[in-house]
N, C-alpha and C positions, 0 to 999 in steps of 0.2 A: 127878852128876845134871845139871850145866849141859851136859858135852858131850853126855849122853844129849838134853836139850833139844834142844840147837844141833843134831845128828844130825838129830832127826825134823822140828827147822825145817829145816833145807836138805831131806831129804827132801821132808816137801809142799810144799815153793815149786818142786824139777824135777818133782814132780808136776802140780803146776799150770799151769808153762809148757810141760809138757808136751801136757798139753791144750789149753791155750791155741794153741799150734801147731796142733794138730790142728783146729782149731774157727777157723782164721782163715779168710779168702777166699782162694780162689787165684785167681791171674791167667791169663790163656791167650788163642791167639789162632786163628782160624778164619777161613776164608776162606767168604766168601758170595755169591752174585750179587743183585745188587738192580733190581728192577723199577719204570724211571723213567717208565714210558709212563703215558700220560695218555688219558684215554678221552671222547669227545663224542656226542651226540646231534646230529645237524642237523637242522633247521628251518628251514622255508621261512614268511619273511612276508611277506602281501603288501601292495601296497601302500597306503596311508593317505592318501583322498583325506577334502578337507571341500565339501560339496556345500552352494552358497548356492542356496536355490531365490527367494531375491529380488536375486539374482546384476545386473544392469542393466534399469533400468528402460527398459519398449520402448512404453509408450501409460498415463498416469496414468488416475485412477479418472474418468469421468465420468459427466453423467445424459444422458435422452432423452427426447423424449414423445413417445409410443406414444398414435396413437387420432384421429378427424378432430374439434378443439377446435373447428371452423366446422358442425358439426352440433348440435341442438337437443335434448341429451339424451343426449348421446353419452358414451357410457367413456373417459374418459381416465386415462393411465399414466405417470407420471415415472419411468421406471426409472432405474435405477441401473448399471452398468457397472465392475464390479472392473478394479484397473491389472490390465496386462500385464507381465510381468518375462521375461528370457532366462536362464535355470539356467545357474549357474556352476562350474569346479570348482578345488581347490587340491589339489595334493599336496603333503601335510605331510609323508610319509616315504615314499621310493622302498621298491622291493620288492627283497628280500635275502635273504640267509640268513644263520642264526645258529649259533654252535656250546652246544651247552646238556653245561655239566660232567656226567658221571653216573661211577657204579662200572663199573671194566673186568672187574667179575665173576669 
């Protein structure tokens, strides 16, 4: 009975790696072409100016009286007079173009 044993152990152990065999990964090799292209959006921006509108001062705030003060009952007016200023401008960032990453679809 042991050889009988020892018999049906080596049987299921080639059975097992028998399977085992059959059930591993195999390896192998293929050739493929691979698609390196890169694909963009452009974009135009423009440019990025900053507008001072109290850019240089051209005449301060002043007053004035309006009306004849030498007449006897007469209207008179102290106006007032907002300054004068010259609009200024800055370019923060010139105008360019951009490429914006997307899918080459």
């Amino acid at each position: 009975m042991t050889a009988l044993s020892a018999g049906l152990f080596l049987g299921a152990f080639s059975a097992v790696t028998g399977f085992s065999t059959d059930a591993e990964a195999r390896t192998y090799t293929k050739s493929r072409y691979v698609n390196n292209d890169r694909c963009y959006r452009v974009k135009r921006i423009p440019q990025l100016v900053e507008v001072d509108t109290m850019g240089k001062l051209l005449r301060g705030s002043s007053r004035s009286w309006v009306g004849n003060a030498q007449r006897h009952g007469a209207l008179v007016i102290d106006r007032y007079h907002d300054p004068v200023y010259i609009q200024t401008e800055r370019v923060l960032e010139d105008q360019h173009v951009t490429l914006v990453p997307v899918s080459c679809r």
